[in-house]
Each structure stands twice: as C-alpha cells, then as structure tokens.
N, C-alpha and C positions, 0 to 999 in steps of 0.2 A: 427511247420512247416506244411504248407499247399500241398499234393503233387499232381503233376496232373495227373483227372480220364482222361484218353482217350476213345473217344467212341470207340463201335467195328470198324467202317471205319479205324477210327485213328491205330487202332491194326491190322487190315488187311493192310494196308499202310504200318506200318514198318514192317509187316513179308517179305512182299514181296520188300522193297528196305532197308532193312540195310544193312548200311554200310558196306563193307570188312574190312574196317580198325576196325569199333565196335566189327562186328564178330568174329576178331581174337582178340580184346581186351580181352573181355571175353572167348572164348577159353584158350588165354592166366592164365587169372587168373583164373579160375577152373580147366585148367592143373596144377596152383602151388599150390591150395591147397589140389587136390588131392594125390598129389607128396609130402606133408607133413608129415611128420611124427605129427609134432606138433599138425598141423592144419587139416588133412585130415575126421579125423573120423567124429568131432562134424559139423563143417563146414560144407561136404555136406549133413551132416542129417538139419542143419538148411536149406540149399537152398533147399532140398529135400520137407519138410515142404512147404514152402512157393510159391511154384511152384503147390503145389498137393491141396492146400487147399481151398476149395469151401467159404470162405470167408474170411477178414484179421483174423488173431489170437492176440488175444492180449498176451503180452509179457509172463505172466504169463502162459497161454495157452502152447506156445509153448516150454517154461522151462521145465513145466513138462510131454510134451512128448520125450522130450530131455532124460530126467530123468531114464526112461522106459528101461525095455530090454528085450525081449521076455524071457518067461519062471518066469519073477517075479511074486511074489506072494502077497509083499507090497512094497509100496512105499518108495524107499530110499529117504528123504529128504539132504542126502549129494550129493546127484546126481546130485542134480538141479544145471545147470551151472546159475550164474549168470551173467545180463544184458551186462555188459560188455565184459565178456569171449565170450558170441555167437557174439555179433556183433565183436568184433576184428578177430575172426575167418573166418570168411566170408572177409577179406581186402576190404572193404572198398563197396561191395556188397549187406549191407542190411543194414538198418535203423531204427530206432522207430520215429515213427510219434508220435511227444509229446501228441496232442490234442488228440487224441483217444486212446494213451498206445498200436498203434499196430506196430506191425515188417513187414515191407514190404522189397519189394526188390526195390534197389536204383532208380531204374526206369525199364518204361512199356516194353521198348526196350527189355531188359534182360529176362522178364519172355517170349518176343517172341523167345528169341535165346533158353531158356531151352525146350519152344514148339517144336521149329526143331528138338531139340537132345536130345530130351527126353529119348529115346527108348534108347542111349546108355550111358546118363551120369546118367539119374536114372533108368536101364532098371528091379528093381525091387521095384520100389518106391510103387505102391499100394500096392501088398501085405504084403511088411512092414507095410506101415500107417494103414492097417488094422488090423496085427498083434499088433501094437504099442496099438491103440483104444480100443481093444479085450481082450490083457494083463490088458489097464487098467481098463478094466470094470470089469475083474475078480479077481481084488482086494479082500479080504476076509473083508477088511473095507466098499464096497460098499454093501453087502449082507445082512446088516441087515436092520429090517422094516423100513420101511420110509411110513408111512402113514397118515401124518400131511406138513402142506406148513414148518410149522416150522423145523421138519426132513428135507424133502428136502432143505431150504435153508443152510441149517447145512452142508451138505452134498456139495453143489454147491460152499460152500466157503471154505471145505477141500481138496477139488479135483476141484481145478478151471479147466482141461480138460474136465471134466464128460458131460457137454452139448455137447460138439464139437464132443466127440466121440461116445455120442449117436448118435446124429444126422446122424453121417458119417462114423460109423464103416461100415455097412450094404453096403454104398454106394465104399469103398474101398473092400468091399468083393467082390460085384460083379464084378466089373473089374478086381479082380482076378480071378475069376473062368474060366477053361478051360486051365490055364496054367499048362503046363507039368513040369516046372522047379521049382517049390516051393511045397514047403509040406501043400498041400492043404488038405492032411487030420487033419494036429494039427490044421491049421486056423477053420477047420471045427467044432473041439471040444471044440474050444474057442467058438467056436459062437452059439453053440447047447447049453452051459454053460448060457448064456444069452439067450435064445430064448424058455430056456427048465426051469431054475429058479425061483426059488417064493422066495421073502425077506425072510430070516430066520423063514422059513418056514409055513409065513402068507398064505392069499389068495392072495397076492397083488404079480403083475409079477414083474420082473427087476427093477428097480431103471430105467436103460436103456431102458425099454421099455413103464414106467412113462413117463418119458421127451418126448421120439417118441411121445407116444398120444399128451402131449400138444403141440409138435412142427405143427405136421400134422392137428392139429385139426386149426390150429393157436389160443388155447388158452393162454391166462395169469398165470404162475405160480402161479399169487396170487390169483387163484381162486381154486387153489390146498389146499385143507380141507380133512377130515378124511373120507375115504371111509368104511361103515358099511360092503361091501359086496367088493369080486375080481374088483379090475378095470380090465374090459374085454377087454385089446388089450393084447392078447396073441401073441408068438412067432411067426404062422400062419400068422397072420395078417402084422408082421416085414417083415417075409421075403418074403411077398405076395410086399408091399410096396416097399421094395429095390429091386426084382426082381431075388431075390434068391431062383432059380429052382430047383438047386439042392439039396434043404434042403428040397423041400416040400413034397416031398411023406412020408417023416418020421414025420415032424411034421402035416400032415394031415393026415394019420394016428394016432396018440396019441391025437390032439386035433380039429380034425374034419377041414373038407375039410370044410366045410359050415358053419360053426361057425360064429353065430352074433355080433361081438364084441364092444365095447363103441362106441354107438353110433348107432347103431344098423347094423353096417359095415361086409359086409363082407370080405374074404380073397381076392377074385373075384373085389370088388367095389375098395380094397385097389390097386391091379395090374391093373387095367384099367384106375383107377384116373392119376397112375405115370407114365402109357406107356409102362409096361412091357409087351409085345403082348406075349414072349414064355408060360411066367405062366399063360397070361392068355389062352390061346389054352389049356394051361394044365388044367387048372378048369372049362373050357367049354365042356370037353371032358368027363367030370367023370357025370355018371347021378344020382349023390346025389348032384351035385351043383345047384340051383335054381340058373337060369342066370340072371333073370329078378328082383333078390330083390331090396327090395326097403328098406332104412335108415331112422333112423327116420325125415329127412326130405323130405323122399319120393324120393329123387334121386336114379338112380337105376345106375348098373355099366357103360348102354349106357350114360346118362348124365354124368356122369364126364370123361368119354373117350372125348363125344362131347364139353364138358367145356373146359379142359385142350389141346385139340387139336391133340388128337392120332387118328389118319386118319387109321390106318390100323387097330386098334383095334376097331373101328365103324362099319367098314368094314366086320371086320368078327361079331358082334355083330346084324349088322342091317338083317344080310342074313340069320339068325336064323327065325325058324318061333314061338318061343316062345319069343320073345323079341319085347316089344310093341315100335315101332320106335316115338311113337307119348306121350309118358307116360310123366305125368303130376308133378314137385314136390310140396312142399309145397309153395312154390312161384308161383307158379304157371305156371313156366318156362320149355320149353320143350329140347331134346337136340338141337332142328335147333335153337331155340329163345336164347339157351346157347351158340352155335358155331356161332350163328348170331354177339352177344353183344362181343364176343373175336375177332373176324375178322378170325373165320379159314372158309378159303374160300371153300376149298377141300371138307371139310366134310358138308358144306353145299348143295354143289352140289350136295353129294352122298346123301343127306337126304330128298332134294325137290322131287328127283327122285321116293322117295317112294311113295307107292299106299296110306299108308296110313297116311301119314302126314300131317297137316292143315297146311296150310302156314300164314294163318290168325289167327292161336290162341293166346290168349290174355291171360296173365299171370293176377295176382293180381292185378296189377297197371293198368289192358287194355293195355299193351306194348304188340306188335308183333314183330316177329322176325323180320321187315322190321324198324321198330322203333327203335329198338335194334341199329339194323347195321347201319340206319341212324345217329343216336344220337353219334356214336362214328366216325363217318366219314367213312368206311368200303365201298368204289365206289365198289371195283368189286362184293361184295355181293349185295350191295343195285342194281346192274343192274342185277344179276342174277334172286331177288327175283320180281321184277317189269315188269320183262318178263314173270313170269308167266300169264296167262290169268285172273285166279282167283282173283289174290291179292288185297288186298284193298288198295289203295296207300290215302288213305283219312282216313284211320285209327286214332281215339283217344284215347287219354290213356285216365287215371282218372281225368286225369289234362287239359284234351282238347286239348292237345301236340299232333301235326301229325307229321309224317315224316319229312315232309317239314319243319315246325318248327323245329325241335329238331335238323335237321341238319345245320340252319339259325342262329338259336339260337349258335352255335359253330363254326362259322363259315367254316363249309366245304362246301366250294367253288366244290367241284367238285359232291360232291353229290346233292348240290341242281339243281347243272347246268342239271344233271340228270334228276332231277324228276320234275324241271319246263318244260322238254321236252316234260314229258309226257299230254296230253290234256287234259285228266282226271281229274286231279290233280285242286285242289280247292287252289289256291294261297291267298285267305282271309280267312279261316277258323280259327276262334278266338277261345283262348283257354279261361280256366275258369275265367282268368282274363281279357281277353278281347283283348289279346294278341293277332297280327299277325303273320307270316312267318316275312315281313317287318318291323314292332313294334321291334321285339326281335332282330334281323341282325341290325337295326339303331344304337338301344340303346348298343350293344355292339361293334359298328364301323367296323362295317366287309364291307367295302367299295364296295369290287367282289362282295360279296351275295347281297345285296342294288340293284348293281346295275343290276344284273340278273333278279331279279327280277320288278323293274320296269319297265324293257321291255317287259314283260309281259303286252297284252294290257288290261287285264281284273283285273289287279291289282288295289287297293283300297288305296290311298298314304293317305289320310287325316281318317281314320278309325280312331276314338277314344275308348279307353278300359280306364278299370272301373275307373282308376283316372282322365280319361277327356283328356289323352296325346295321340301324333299324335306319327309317327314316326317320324316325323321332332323335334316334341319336346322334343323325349326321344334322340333324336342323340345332338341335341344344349342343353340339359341338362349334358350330358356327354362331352361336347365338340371335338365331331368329324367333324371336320371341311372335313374333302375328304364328307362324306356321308351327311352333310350338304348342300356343294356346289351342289355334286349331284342331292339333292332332291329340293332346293328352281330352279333352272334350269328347273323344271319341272313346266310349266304352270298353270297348275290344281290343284300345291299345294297349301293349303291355311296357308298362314304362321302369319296368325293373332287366330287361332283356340285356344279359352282359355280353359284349363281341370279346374279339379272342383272345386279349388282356384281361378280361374281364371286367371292364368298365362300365356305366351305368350310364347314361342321359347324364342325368344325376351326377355324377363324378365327373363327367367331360365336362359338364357344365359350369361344373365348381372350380375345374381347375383352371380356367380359363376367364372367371372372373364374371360372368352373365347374368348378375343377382337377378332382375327381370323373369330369368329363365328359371332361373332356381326354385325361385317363390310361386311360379307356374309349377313346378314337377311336383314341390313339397305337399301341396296342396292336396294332391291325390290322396285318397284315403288306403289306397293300396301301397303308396309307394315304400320300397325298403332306402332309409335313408341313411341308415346306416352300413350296405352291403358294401363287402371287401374283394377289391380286385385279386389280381393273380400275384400281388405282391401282397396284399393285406391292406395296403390301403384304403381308406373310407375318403368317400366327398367330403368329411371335415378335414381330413390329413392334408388332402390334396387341396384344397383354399387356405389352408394354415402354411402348406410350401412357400405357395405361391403370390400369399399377402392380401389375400382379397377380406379385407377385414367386415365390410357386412354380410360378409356370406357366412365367417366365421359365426358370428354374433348370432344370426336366424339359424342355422343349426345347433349351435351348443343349447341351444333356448329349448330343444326337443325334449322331450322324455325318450324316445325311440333312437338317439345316440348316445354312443360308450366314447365318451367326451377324450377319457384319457387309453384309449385302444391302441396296441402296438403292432406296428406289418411285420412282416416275414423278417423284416432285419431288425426289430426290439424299441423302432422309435415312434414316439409317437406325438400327435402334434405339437404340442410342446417345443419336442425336442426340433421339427421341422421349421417352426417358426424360430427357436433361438439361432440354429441352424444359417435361415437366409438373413436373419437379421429384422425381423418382422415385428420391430418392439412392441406395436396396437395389438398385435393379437397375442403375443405374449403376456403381454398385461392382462388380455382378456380371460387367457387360460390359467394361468397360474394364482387369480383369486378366486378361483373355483375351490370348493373343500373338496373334490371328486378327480382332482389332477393333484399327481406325483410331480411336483418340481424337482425332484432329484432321479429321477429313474434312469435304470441304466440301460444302455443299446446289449444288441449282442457284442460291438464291441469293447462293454466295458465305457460307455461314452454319456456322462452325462448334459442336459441341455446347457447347463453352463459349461461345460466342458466344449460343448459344440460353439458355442458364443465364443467364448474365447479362442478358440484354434482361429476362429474366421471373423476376428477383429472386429464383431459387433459391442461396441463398447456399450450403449445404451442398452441392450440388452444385458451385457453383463450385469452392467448396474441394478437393472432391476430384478434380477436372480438373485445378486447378494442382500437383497433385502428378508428373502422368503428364509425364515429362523431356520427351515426342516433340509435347505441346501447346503452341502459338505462341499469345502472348498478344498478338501484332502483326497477326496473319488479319483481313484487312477482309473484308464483304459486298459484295454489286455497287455497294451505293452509297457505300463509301469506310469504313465505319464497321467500328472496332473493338471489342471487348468491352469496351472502359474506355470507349468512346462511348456505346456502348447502352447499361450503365448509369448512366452519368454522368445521359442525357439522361431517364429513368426513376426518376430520383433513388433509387437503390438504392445509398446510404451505404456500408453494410456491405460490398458485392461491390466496390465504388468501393478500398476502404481493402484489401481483399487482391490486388488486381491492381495497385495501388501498389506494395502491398508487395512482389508477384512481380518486378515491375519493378526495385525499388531493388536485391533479392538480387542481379539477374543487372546491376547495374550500368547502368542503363537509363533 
C-alpha cells in the first residue's frame, strides 16, 4: 500500500480547514482509547510515537520502544507487543505500510489534528521519548566495545531502536529542557551516562555517540572499521550538536570547551552547523574558545552557520572582529558563496554588507557566489549580488559557465530575465565546449529563456560549438518543437548550418522521428531538404533508417528531394528501410516510378538482398512482387538472396524466394 505524502501547502490546507465532523471523529476516538482500560496505555504510547517522530519508524523500531520503561536496565524481550496487538490498539488509527515495514498514522489529516492538541493529549510526550531513548541507550548490553563495522552491525540488529535513539535522544532532550514538571534531573543522568561513557572501558565514546558521528558526518556505516586510537566525537561535541546548554559547562569542563574532535570539529563548529544560537553565545563568550577554527576542510564555524542558513548566528559571528567574514575552505567556498548556492537570502545581504568580503571570489571550480545563486535559480540573491557596482556578472567558472549560462542552462526564467537586463552582460560568451547562454536554453527546451533571449539584439542565434551544432540544431535534435518554431521565425537564422558530421536541424530531426519539428524546418523557404551529410546521407535516408513513416511520406512529396539518392556506401532509402525491416515505408518507396527497387550498394547488395540477410520476411514479400526485382543479384562475394537467407536460417524468406523461382520456371 502506497500512502499519500502531502506537501507542506497540502498540510497547511488541512490544519487550517478540517472538517468539524473529522475533528470530533478523531477526538472521539482518542477519547475511547483513552478511556480504556484495555486499550489506553499501549495505544497512546503508539500514537504518541508516531506523532513525535522526526522520520517513519519501522515496525520493529517502534516495538521496541514500546518494550521500554523508564528505569530498566535490560531489555525485556516479552515486552515487545507484537504487530498486531499495537495496531488493533490504536482502532483503526494506525497502519503498516507493507513496502517499507513502516507504522504511520492512517492519514496526514490526523497527525494535523495531534499538532493542534498536542500540548494536551501528549502534554508530556518529549520528555518521555527522551527518557524512553536514554533508557535504551543505557542498556548494560550497549556498553561494551564496539570497535569494528562487524560489532556495530551486531549490535544494530540486536537493538533495532539503537540508531533512532541515537540519533534523537539528544533532540528529545532539548525540547525538554526548561520544564518545571518532569524530573529533569534523572533525564540528565541518563544522558551525562551517555555523553560521559567509553565502551567497556576502551578509548572509544558511546556506541551512541559512534552512530551521531556517522549520522552528522553523513558517513556510511560501512566505512566503520577498527579505530587504533579514541574516535574523537566526545559528549561536548553531542551536546554542542543537539543544543544542550544546560549540560555544557560540566562537560566543558571535564573535556574542554575547545576540544577538536573527528574531524577536526569543534564544540563551537558543532552548535553553529545545527543553529543552536544560545550554546553558541555560550562558547563565544569563553576566551579559550578559538571562534574562528577551521576543520580539516577548512570550514570554520561562520561557514556552516552561512551553509546551513542560521541568520542570527552569522550575525553575531560576522560582528566579531576575530572572525574572518571572507575565510576560504578547502573547496574553495566562502560563507556568501555557501549562503549564495543554498538560496539564504538574509544572510547574504548581511555578508555583502561586509567591508571585507569579495563578492567575486572564485572557489576551485572559478564558481562566484553570483554563479552559485544563478545556477540554482535564487532571483532575489542574484538581484542583490548584480547590484553591486563591483560584481562581475560575466564571470567564468573552470568550465567557461557564466551566470547567464548556468542559469539558461536550468531554465530559470526569472533570473535570466534579470541579468539579460543588465547591459553589461555578454549574452554569447561560450563555454569550453563552445556552448552559449542560447546553445544550452535550446537544447534543453526552456522555450521563456529562448525566448528572452533572442530579443536581445546583440545575440548570436547561428554560433556553432565544438560539434558544429546551432542552437537550432540542439533544440530539433531533442525535439522541442515551441523553441524551434521560435527560432526558425527568426530571419537570420540559418537553418541549413551542418556540425561536424555534417548534419542539418533537418536531418537530426528526421532521424530521430520529431515530425512536429520537421514540418516547422520544411516550411522555410530557404531550407536545403535535401542536403547530404559526411556520409551522403539525406533527412529522407535517415527517417527511412530509422521507420519514421510520416516523416517519410512529407518529404518524398517534395520536388526538392532525389527520393531515390545513394550515400557514400551506394544505399539508398530503399535499401535502408528494407534493411531495418520497415515494411510502410518500403511500400512507400518502391511504388514510386522514381525509385530503383533493384539497386545495387557498393557491395554488390541489393534491398532485397538486405531484407533477406536480416529476416525481414514482410519486406521480402513485398520486393518479390516489384516485376523489375532480380532474385539471382549476387553481392561482391558471389551470394544471393536465397544464399544469405539460407545461410541465416531464415525459413520463411528461404520458402518465398523458392517460390518466386519455381513461378518464373527456375
């Protein structure tokens, strides 16, 4: 069962008009299983679950936090309710979704009604799920070494919660913190049990605080192998991470405020990455934190503040005067060029602002933060950065990619309409393949950018890059017939322009089947509809290949093609449709009085000859009907069409070229 994701609109929609009747549906049925005795405990602890969880859980998952009870110490396996028992519990409110093994709730609607009434039908739901997580992390079975992928996975298939509550114990603490009505000191000893532990008394932290590293780093487990020395993400670092403030004056104390941890991170780089603004005030505040470090890839805590998009933590980082607003990482990437490429508008504005910022710096790739924002369509950035006086709006990466391009190339319609405003702006600047602004917009059909641009009057429509192609010919090769019509409409285009096959619009378009397109090129009163590539073939050869039978049909109908024309190697459509096997257009060519139904290739190969080699039986057939076809034509190497079939064991073509033979006494 497939269930449906609702965007957020879709989720704002029904908070704001569901139904009265729904409302009290569900009122209703959460009033009775509250009111159960049978059914009240397990029930709302599953809806409770499923309402609080930062992803679906799988079945399993959620079993065994079902299992749990604050204060254990191991895991009861008779706990575990099974699949049946929780969902009959919940009457008819929660579901497994077969294909993924996960427990949701019966629809989107419901988790909006638990959003309204959160505060009183779970008004202590976090610091449970935090308690719940904490409990099960302080399992005596999770405590021993795990210092191999092999441990770990041993471990992840004994305690199938173990990842989820890594992940989200931390994040369920913090939304408890501050409450006056739970015993926020035990929660605290559970989580200082974890923040403060070494596996059975290795160098290596938590089990739970393993997983956090690879979660946050977004590494792969399976690059989890045997660590000779401490994996350095310590407790500090957890709750710097989760934005647990309250733990950190004791574990920055014990294991330093400044502590460089895996990866060369520190507690500081961890709270400014996730948006924690209070921890971070708090580690900006202390003068043994170095504000400005930098990780081994050189990012320092402003770049991931201005990556990740935390406006107030920039804020107060950039007004420091030890914090270099302009620092480089190993990419090359600066924070504007990072908050450029994300689309955080805010923090961009606060970062141009700076005296010492380059608005033009150019990461590894030559990408500026104006490329950046272009390339991902980001208008209200790319109009802030284009207004500065400085900026280069003609900037190339490594790839010869401008602005212009990159935002053509995707077609964002509203940024190019931007930056074609600007005068400045070089609307033919070719990249290293020789690629335009217009070249790239054609060839992926963006019909607005197209046309923005060729009203530009300094635009170049017929520019060829490095395979010889227009934009006309990359648009009629992909078959976008709007951006075609658009461009052959323009005078000045030349729509005969062969690339370095020597192909035509015209011919790519033919072979490829795009009659729409076709009937737009043919139209031209200039067009050669006839012109031969580097092999000899014509746009009628190449749709007679390839079977496009009304493409065939509108051009043999010309005067201005040589219907029966042969390429470089002597065949000609005829022979190319007998060839694939293309009986409609075979038909169509050989009741022409202007086509040779016997002609020979250079090797000696005629279309029935070709038909036969390659088991087109129905075309055979209809060759042997044309009176002026020889069924005795050898090729260079002696071979007839009762040879080549014979020899390809094609029965069927074997038994009607018999047959032709015995009519004509033979």
């Amino acid at each position: 069962m497939v269930l449906e994701q609702p965007t957020m609109a879709k989720r704002r929609k029904a908070l704001a008009t569901l139904p009265s009747q729904l409302n009290d549906a569900y009122a209703r049925m959460v009033d009775r299983i509250q009111n159960s005795s049978r059914l009240s405990d397990l029930g709302m602890r599953v809806l409770m679950w499923l309402h609080l969880a930062t992803r679906p859980l799988k079945v399993e998952e959620i079993q065994h936090a079902l299992a749990v009870e604050p204060g254990d110490f191991e895991l009861d396996e008779e706990a575990i309710p099974a699949q049946k028992r929780l969902l009959d519990c919940c009457l008819g409110l929660v579901l497994v979704d077969e294909e993924t093994s996960t427990v949701r709730l019966v629809h989107y609607t419901l988790e909006e009604y638990f959003r309204m009434h959160s505060s009183t039908i779970f008004p202590h739901g976090n610091p449970i799920a935090a308690n719940i997580c904490l409990t099960y992390l302080n399992f005596s079975a999770l405590s021993v070494k795990c210092a191999t992928h092999k441990d770990m996975m041993q471990q992840l298939g004994r305690f199938p919660l173990l990842k989820y509550a890594s992940y989200n114990w931390g994040h369920y603490t913090a939304l408890a913190q501050g409450r006056s009505d739970i015993d926020v000191d035990g929660l605290g000893a559970l989580a200082m049990n974890v923040l403060f532990s070494k596996s059975n008394g290795s160098g290596l932290p938590h089990i739970a605080l393993q997983l956090l590293y690879f979660h946050i780093m977004g590494a792969r487990l399976s690059s989890y192998w045997h660590y000779e020395h401490s994996l350095q993400l310590l407790g500090v670092h957890a709750a710097a991470h989760f934005g647990l403030g309250t733990y950190m004056p004791v574990l920055g104390t014990n294991q330093g405020w400044d502590l460089q941890g895996e990866h060369d991170r520190s507690p500081l780089s961890f709270a400014a990455a996730a948006g924690h603004e209070a921890v971070v005030r708090l580690l900006v505040a202390r003068n043994d934190v170095a504000v400005d470090s930098k990780d081994k890839d050189d990012q320092t805590p402003l770049s991931w503040a201005a990556r990740r998009g935390h406006e107030a933590i920039v804020r107060l980082l950039v007004e420091r005067d030890d914090v270099a607003a302009d620092s480089k990482d190993k990419s090359g990437q600066t924070p504007l060029s990072w908050a450029a490429e994300r689309g955080h508008e805010a923090i961009v504005r606060l970062l141009v602002e700076q005296e010492d910022v380059d608005v033009n710096s150019q990461d590894k790739y030559d990408r500026t933060p104006l490329s950046w924002a272009a390339g991902y369509g980001h208008e209200a950035i790319v109009r802030l950065l284009v207004e500065r006086e400085n900026v280069d709006v003609n900037s190339q990466d490594k790839y010869g990619q401008t602005p212009l391009l990159l935002a053509a190339e995707s077609g964002y319609e509203a940024v190019v309409r931007l930056l074609v405003e600007w005068e400045d702006v070089d609307v033919n600047t070719e990249d290293k393949d020789g690629r335009t602004p217009l070249s790239r917009a054609a060839e992926m059909g963006h019909e607005a950018v197209v046309r923005l641009l060729v009203e530009r009057e300094d635009v170049e429509v017929n520019t060829q890059d490095k395979d010889g192609q227009t934009p006309l010919s990359r648009a009629a090769e992909r078959g976008h017939e709007a951006v075609v019509r658009l461009l052959v409409e323009w005078e000045d285009v030349d729509v005969n322009t062969q690339d370095k096959d020597g192909r035509t619009p015209l011919s790519l378009a033919a072979e490829r089947g795009y009659e729409a397109v076709v009937r737009l090129l043919v139209e031209r009163e200039d067009m050669d509809a006839d012109s031969e590539d580097q092999y000899g073939q014509t746009p009628l050869s190449w749709a007679a290949e390839s079977g496009h039978e009304a493409i065939v049909r509108l051009l043999i109908e010309r005067d201005d093609v040589a219907v029966d024309s042969k390429d470089k190697y002597g065949q000609t459509s005829l022979s190319w449709a007998a060839r694939k096997g293309h009986e409609a257009i075979a038909r169509l060519l050989v009741e022409r009085a202007d086509v040779d139904a016997d002609s020979n290739d250079h090797g000696g190969r005629t279309p029935l000859s070709w038909a036969a080699k390659c088991g087109h039986e129905t075309v055979v057939w209809l060759l042997l009907q044309q009176e002026d076809v020889d069924t005795h034509s050898k090729d260079q190497y002696g071979r007839t069409p009762l040879l080549l079939a014979e020899a390809r064991g094609h029965e069927g073509i074997v038994q009607l070229l018999l047959g032709r033979l015995d009519a004509m006494g033979q």
